[in-house]
Structures are given as C-alpha cells and as structure tokens.
N, CA, C and O atoms as a Maestro MAE file, in Angstrom:
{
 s_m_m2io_version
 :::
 2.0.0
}

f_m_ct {
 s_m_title
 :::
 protein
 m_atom[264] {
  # First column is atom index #
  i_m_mmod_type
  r_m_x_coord
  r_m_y_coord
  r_m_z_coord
  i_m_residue_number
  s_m_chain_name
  s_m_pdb_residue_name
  s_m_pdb_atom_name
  i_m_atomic_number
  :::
  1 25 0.845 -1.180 0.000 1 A "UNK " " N  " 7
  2 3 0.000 0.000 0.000 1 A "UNK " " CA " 6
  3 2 0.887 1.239 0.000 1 A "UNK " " C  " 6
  4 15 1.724 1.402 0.888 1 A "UNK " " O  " 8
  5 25 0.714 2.090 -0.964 2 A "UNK " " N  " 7
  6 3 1.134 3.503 -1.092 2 A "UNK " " CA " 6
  7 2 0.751 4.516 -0.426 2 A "UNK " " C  " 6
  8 15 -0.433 4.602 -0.751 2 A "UNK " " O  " 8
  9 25 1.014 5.546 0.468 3 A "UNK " " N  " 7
  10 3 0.583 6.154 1.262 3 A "UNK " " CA " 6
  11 2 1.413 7.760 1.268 3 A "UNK " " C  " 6
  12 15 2.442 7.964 1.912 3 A "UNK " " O  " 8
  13 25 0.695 8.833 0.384 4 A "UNK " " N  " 7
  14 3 1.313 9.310 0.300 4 A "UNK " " CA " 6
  15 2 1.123 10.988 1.774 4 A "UNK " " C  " 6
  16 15 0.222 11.766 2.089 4 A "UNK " " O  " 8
  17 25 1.962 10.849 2.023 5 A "UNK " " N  " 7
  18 3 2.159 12.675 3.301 5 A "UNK " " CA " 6
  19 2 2.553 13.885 2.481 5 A "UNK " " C  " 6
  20 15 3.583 14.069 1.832 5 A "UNK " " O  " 8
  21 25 1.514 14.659 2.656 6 A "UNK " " N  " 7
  22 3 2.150 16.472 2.246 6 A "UNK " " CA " 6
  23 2 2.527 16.954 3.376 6 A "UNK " " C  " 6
  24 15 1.681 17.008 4.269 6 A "UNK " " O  " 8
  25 25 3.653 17.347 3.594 7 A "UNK " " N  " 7
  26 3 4.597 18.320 4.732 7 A "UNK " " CA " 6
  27 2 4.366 19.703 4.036 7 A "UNK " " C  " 6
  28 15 4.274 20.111 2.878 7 A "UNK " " O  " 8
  29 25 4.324 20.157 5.129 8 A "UNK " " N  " 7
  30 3 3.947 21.670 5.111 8 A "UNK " " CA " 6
  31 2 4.444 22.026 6.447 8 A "UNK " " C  " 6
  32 15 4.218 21.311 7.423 8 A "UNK " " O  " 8
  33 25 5.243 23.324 6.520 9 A "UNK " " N  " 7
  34 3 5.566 23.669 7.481 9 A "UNK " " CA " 6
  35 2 4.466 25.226 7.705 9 A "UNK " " C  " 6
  36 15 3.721 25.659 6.825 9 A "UNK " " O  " 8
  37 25 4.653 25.875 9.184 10 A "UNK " " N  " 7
  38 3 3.017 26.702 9.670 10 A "UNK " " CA " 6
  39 2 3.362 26.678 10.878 10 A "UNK " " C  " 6
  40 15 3.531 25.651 11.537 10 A "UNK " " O  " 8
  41 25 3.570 28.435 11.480 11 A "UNK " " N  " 7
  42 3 3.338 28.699 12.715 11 A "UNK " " CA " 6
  43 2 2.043 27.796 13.407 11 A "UNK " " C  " 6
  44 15 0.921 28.036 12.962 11 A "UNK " " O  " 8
  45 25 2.147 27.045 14.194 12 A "UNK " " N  " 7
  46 3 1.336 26.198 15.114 12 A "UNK " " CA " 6
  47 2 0.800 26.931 16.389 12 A "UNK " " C  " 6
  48 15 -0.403 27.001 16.638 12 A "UNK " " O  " 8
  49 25 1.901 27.539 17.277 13 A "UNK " " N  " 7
  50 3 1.615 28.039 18.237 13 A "UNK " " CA " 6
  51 2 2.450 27.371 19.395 13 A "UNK " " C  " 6
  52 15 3.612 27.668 19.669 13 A "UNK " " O  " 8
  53 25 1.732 26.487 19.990 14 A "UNK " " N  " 7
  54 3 2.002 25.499 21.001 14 A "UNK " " CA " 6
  55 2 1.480 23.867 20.656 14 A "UNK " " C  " 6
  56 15 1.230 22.948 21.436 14 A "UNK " " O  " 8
  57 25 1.418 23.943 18.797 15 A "UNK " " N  " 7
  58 3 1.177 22.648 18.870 15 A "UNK " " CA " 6
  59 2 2.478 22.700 17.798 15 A "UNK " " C  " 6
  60 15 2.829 23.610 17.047 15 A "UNK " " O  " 8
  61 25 3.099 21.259 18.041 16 A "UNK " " N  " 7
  62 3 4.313 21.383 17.065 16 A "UNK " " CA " 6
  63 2 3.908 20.682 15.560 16 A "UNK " " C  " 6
  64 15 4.311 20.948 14.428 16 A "UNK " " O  " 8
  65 25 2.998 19.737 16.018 17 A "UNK " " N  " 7
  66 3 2.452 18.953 14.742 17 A "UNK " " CA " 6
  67 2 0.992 18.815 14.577 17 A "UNK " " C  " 6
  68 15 0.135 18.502 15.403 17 A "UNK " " O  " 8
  69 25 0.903 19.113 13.350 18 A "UNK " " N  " 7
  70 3 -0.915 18.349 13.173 18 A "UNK " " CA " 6
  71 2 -0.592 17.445 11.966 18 A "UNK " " C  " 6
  72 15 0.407 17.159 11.307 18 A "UNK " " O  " 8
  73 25 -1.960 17.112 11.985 19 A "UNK " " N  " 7
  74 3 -2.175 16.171 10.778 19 A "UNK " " CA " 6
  75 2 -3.582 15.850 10.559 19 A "UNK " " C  " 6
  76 15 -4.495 16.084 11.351 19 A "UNK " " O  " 8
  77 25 -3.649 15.458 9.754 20 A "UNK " " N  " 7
  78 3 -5.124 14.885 9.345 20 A "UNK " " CA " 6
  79 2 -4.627 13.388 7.656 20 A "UNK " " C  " 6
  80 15 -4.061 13.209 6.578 20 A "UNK " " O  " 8
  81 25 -5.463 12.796 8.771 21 A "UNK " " N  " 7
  82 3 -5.492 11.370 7.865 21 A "UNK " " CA " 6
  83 2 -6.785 11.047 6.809 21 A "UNK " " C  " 6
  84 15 -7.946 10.758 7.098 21 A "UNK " " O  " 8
  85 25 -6.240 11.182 5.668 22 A "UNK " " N  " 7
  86 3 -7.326 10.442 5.126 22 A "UNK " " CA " 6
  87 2 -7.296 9.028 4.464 22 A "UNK " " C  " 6
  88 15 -7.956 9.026 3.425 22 A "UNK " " O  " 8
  89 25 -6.740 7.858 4.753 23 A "UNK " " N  " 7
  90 3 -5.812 6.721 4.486 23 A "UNK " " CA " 6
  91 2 -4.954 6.598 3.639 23 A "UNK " " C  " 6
  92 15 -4.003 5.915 4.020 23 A "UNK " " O  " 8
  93 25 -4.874 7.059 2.421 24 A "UNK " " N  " 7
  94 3 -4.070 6.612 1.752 24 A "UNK " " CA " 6
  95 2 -3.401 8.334 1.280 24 A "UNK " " C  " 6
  96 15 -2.502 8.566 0.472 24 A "UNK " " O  " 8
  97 25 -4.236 9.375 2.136 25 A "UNK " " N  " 7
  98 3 -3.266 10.766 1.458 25 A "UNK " " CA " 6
  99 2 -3.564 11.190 3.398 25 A "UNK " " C  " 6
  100 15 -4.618 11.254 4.032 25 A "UNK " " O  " 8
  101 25 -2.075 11.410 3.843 26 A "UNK " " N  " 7
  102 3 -2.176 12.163 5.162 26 A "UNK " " CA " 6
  103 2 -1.465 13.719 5.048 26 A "UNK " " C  " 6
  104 15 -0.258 13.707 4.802 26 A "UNK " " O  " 8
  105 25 -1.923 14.655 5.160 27 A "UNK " " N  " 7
  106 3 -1.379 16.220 5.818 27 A "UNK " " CA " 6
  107 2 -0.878 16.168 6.630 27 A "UNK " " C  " 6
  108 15 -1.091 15.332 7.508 27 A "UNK " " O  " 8
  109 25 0.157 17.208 6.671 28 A "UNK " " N  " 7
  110 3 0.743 16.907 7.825 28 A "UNK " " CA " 6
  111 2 1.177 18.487 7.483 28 A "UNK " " C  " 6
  112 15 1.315 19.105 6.427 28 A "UNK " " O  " 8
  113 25 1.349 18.895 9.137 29 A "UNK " " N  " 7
  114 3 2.074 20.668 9.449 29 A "UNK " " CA " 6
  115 2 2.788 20.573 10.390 29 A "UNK " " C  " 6
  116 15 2.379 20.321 11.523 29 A "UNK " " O  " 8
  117 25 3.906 20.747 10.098 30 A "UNK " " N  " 7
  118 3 4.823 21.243 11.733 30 A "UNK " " CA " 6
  119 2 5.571 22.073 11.602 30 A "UNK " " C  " 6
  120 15 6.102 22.329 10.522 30 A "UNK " " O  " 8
  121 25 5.904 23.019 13.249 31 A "UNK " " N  " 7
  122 3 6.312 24.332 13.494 31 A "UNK " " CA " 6
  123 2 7.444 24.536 13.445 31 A "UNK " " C  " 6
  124 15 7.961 24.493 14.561 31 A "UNK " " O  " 8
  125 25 8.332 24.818 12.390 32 A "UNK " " N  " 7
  126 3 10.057 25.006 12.241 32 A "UNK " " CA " 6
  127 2 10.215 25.168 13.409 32 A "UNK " " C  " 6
  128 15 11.008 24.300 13.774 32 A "UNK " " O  " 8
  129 25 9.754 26.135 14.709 33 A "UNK " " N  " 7
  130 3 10.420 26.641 15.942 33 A "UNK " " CA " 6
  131 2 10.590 25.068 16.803 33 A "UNK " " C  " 6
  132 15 11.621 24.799 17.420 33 A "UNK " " O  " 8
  133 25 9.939 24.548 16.757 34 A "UNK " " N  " 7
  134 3 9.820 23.668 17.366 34 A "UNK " " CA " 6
  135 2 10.364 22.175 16.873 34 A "UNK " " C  " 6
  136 15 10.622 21.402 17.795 34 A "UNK " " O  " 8
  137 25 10.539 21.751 15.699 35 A "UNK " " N  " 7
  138 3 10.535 20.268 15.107 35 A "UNK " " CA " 6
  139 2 11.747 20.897 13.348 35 A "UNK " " C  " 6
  140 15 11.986 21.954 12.765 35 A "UNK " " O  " 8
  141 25 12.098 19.550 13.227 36 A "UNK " " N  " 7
  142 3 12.603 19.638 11.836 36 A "UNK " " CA " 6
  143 2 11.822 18.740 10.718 36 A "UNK " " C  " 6
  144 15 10.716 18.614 11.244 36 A "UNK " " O  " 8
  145 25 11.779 18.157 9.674 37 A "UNK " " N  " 7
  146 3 10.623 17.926 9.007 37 A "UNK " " CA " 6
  147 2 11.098 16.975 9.625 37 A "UNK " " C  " 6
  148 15 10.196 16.369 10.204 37 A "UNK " " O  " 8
  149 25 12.164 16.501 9.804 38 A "UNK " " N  " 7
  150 3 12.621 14.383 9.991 38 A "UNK " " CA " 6
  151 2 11.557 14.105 11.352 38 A "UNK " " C  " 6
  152 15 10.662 13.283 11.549 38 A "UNK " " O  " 8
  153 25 12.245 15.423 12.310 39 A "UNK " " N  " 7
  154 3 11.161 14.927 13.578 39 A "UNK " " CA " 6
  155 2 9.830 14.758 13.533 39 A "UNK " " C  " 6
  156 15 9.203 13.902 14.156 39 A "UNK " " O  " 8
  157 25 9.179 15.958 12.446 40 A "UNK " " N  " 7
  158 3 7.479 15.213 12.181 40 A "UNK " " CA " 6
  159 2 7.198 14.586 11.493 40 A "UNK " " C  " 6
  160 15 5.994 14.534 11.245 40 A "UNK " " O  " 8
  161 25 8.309 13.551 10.614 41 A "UNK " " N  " 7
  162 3 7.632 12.612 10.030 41 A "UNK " " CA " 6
  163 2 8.026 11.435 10.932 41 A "UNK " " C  " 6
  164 15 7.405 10.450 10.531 41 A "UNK " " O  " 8
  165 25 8.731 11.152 11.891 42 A "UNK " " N  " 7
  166 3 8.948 10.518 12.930 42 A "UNK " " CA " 6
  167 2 7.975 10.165 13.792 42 A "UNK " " C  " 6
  168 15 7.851 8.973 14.072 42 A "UNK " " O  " 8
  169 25 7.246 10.989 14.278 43 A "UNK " " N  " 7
  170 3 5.980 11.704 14.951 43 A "UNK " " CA " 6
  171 2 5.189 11.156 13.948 43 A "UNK " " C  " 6
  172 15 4.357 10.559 14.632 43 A "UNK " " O  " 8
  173 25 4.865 10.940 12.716 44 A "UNK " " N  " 7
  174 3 3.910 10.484 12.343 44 A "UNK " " CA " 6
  175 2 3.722 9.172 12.317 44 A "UNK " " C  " 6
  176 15 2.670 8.538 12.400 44 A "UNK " " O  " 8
  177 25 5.109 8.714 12.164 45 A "UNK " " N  " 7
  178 3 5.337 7.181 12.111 45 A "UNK " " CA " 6
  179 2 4.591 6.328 13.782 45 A "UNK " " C  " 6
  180 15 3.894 5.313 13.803 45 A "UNK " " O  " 8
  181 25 4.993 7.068 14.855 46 A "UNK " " N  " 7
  182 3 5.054 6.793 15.970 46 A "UNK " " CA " 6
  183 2 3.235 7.086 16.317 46 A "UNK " " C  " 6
  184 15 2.780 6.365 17.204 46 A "UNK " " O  " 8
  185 25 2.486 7.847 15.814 47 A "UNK " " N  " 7
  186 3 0.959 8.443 15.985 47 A "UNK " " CA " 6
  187 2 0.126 7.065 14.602 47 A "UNK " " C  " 6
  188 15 -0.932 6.481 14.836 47 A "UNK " " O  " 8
  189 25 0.951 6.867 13.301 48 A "UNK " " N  " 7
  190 3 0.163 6.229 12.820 48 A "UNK " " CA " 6
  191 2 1.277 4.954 12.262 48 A "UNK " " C  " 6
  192 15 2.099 5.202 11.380 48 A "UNK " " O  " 8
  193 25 1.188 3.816 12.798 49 A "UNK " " N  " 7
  194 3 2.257 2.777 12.808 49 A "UNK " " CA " 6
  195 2 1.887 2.015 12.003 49 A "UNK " " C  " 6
  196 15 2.365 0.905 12.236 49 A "UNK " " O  " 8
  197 25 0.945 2.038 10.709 50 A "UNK " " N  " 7
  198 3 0.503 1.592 9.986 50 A "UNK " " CA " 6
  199 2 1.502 2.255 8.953 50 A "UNK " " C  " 6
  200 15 1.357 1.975 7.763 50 A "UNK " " O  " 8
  201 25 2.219 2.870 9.232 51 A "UNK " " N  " 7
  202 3 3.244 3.830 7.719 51 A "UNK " " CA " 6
  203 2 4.164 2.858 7.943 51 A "UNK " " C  " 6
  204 15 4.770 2.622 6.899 51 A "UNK " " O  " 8
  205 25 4.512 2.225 8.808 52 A "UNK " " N  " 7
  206 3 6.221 1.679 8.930 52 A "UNK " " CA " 6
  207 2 5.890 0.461 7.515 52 A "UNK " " C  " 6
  208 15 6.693 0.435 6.583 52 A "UNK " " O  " 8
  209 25 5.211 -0.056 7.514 53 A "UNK " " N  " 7
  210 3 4.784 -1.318 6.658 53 A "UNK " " CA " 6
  211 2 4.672 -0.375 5.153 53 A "UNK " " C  " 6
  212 15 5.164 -0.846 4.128 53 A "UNK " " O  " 8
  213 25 4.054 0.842 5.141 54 A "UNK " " N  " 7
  214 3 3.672 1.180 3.623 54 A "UNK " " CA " 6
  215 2 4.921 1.646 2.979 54 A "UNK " " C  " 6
  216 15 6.094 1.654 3.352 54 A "UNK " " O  " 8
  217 25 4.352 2.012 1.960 55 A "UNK " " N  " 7
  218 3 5.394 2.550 1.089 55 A "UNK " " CA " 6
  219 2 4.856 4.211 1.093 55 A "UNK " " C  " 6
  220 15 3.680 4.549 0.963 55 A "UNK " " O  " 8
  221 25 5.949 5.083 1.265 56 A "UNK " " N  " 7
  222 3 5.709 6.217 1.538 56 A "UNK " " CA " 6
  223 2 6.190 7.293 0.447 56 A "UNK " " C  " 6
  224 15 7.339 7.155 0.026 56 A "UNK " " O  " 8
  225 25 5.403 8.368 -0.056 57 A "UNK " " N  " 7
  226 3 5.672 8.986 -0.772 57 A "UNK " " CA " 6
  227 2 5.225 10.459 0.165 57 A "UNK " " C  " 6
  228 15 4.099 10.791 0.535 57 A "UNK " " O  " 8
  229 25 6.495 11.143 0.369 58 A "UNK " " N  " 7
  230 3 6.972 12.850 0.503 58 A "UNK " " CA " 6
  231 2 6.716 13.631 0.192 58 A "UNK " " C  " 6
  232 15 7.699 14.354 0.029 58 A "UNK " " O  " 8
  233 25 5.636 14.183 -0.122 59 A "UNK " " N  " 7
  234 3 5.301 15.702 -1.124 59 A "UNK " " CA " 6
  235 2 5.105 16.704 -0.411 59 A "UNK " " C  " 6
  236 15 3.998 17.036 0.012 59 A "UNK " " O  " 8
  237 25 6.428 17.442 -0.146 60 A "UNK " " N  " 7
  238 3 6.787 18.598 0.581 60 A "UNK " " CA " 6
  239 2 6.643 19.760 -0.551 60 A "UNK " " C  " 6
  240 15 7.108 19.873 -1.685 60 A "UNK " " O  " 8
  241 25 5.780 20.586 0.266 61 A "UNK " " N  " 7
  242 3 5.094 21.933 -0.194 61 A "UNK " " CA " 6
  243 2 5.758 23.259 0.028 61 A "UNK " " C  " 6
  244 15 5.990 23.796 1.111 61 A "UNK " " O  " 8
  245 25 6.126 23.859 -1.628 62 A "UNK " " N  " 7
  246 3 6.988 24.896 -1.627 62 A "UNK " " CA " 6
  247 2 6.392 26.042 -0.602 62 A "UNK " " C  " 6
  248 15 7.292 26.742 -0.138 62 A "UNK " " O  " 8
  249 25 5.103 26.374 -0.162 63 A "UNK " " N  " 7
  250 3 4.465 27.440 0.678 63 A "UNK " " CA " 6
  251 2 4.112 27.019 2.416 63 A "UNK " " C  " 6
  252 15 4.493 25.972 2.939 63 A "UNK " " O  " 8
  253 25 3.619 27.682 2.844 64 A "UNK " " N  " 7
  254 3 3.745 27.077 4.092 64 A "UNK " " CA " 6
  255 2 1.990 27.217 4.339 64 A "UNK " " C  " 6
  256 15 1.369 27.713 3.400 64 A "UNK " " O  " 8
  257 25 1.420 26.910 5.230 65 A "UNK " " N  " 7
  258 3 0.051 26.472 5.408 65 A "UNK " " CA " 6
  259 2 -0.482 27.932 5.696 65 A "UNK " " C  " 6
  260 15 0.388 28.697 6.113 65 A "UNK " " O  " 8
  261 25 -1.743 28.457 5.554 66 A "UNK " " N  " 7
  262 3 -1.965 29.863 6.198 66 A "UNK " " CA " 6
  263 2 -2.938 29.826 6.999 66 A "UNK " " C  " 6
  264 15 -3.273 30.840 7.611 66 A "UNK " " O  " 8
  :::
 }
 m_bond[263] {
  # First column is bond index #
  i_m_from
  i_m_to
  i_m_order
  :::
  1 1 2 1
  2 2 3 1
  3 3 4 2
  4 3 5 1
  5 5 6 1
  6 6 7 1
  7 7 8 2
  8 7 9 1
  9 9 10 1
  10 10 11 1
  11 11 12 2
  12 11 13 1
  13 13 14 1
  14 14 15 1
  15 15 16 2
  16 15 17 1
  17 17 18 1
  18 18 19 1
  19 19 20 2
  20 19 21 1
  21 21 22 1
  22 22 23 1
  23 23 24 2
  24 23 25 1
  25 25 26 1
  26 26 27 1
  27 27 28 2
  28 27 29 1
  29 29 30 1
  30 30 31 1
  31 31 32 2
  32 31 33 1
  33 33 34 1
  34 34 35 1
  35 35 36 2
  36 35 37 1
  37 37 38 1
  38 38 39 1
  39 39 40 2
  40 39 41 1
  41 41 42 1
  42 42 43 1
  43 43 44 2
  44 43 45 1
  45 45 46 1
  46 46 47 1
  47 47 48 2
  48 47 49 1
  49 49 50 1
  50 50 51 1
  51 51 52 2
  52 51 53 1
  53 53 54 1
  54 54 55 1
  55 55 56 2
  56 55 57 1
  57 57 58 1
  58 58 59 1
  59 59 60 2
  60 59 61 1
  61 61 62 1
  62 62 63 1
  63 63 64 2
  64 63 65 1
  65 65 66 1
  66 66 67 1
  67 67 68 2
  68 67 69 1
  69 69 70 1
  70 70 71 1
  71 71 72 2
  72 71 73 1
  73 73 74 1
  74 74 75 1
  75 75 76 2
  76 75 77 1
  77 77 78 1
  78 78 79 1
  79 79 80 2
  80 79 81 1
  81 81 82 1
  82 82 83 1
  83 83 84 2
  84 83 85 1
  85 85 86 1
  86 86 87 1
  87 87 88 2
  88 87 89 1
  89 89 90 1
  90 90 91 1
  91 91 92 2
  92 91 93 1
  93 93 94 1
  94 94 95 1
  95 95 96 2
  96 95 97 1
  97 97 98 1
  98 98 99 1
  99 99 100 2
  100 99 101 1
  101 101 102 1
  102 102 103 1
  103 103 104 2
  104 103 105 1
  105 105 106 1
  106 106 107 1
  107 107 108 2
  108 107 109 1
  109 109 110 1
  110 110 111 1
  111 111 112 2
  112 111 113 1
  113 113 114 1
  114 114 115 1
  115 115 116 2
  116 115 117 1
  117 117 118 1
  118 118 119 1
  119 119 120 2
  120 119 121 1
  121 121 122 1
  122 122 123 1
  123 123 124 2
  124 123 125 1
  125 125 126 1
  126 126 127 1
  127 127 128 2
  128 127 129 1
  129 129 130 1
  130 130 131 1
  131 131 132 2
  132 131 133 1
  133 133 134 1
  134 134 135 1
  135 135 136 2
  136 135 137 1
  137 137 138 1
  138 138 139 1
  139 139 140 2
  140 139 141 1
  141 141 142 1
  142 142 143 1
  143 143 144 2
  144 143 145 1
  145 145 146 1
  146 146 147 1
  147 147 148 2
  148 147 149 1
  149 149 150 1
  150 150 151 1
  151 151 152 2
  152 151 153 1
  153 153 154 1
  154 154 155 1
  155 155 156 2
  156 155 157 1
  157 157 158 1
  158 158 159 1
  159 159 160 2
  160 159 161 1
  161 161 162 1
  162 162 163 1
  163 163 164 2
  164 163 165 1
  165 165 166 1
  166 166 167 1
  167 167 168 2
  168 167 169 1
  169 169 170 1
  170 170 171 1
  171 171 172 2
  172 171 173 1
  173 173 174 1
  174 174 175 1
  175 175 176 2
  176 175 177 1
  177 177 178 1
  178 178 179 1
  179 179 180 2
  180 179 181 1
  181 181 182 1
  182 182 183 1
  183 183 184 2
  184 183 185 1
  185 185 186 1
  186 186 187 1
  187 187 188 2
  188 187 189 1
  189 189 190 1
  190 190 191 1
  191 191 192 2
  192 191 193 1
  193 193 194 1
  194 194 195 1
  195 195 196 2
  196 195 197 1
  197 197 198 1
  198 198 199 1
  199 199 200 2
  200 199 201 1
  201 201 202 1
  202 202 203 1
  203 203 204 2
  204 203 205 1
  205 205 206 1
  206 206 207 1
  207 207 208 2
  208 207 209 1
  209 209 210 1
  210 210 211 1
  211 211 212 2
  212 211 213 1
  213 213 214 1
  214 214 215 1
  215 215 216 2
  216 215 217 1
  217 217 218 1
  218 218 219 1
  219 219 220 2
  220 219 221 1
  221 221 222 1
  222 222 223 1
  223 223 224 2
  224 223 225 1
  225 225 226 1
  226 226 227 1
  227 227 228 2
  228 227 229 1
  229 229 230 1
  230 230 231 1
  231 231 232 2
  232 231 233 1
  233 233 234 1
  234 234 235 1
  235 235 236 2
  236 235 237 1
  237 237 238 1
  238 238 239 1
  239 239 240 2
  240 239 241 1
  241 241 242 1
  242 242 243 1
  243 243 244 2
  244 243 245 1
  245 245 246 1
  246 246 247 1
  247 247 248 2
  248 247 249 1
  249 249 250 1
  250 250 251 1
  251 251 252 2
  252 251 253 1
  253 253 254 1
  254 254 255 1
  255 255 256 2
  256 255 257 1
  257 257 258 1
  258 258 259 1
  259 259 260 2
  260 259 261 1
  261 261 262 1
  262 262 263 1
  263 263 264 2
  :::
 }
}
C-alpha cells in the first residue's frame, strides 16, 4: 500500500504537529520553531504505525500552510 504525506511547514503556536489522515493521502504541518521535518515525520510514524509497513511517498510543499 502507497501512502502518500504532504509536509507543510506553519506557525502552530504550542502545537508542534498536526495532521489529518485520510488513508491513503495524510497532511501533515509542523512548526520550524519547534521540530525539523525528519522529527514530524517521525511523529507520524510513531501516531500512525501503519506507515512503517507502507510505502511512503513525501510531497513537501513549496508554501507554508496559512
């Protein structure tokens, strides 16, 4: 199974990561001040442990979330 994550980085506040799953396409935002992209896709691995098994595709977004 292919599973692809858009990284987007986005002032959060006091949250360092979000996400939203929709199974086979997950979002994902985390706060440069806080995380580097490796650490929130780490964080995602560890929140949805169903990625370690997939095959993962990266589509990091030239803009940042508004």
């Amino acid at each position: 199974m292919t599973v692809a994550i858009q990284v987007e980085h986005a002032p959060l506040g006091s949250r360092a990561l979000l996400y939203q799953d929709q199974g086979q396409h997950i979002r994902a935002a985390y706060d440069p001040d806080h995380l580097v992209e490796d650490e929130a896709l780490a964080l995602l691995y560890v929140q949805l442990p169903r990625l370690v098994t997939a095959t993962v595709d990266v589509q990091r977004c030239g803009a940042p979330m508004a």
